[in-house]
N, C-alpha and C positions, 0 to 999 in steps of 0.2 A: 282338669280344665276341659271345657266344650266349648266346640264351635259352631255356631247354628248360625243355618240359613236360613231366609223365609219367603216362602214360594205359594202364592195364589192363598194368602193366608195360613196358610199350617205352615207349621218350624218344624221342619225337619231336620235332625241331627245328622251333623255329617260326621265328626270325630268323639270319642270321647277317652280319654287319656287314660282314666281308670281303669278300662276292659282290660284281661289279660290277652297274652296273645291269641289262646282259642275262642275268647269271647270276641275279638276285634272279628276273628276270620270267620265263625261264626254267623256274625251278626253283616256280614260283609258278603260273604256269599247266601243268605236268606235274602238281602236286600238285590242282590243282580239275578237272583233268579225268577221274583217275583216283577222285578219290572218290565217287562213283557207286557203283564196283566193288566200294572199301575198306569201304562202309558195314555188311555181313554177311560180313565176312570173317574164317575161321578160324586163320589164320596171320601173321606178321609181315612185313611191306611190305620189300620190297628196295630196297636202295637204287639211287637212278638213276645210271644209266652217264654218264659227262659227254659234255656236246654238244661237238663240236669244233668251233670257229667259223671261217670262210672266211675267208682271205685271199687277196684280189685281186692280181694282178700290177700293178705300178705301169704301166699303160699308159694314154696319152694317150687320151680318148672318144672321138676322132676315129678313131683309126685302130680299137680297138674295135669300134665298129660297122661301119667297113669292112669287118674280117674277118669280124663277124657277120654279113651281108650277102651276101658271098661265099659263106660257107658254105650259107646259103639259096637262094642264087642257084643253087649246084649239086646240091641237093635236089630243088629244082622242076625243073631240069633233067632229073634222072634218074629222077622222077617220070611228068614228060612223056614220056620216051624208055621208059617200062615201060608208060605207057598206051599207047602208038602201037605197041608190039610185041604188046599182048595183044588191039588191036583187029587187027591186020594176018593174025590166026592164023586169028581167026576166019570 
């Protein structure tokens, strides 16, 4: 179920019952951050593009941060190995 209002001609949706909860909040805090903007505005508001929401790989935390680990591991490493070549030039 929705409930619209209509303000200087555009309907503007205030509820919409369907959203889930991150789509409610969402779509709730995109609308309070841009009205600052909206507040002297000569035109009609676009509507917003939908957020796609992240899904995780079912993987175990353990091994997770393994590989997040590793990966840091070899950052620093190559890190290290760019600092020791650009002291070595000089």
């Amino acid at each position: 179920m929705m409930k619209l209002k209509k303000i200087n001609e555009e309907v503007l949706m205030i509820l919409d019952y369907s959203y889930s909860k991150m789509q409610a909040f969402t779509n709730g805090f995109m609308k309070s951050i841009t009205s600052p903007a909206t507040l002297f505005r000569d035109r009609k508001i676009q509507s917003l593009q939908p957020i796609a929401l992240l899904r995780y790989p079912n993987v175990k935390e353990a091994n997770a941060l393994k590989e997040d680990w590793l990966k840091i591991g070899r950052d620093l490493k190559q890190v290290i190995e760019n600092y020791e070549s650009a002291i070595s030039k000089k």
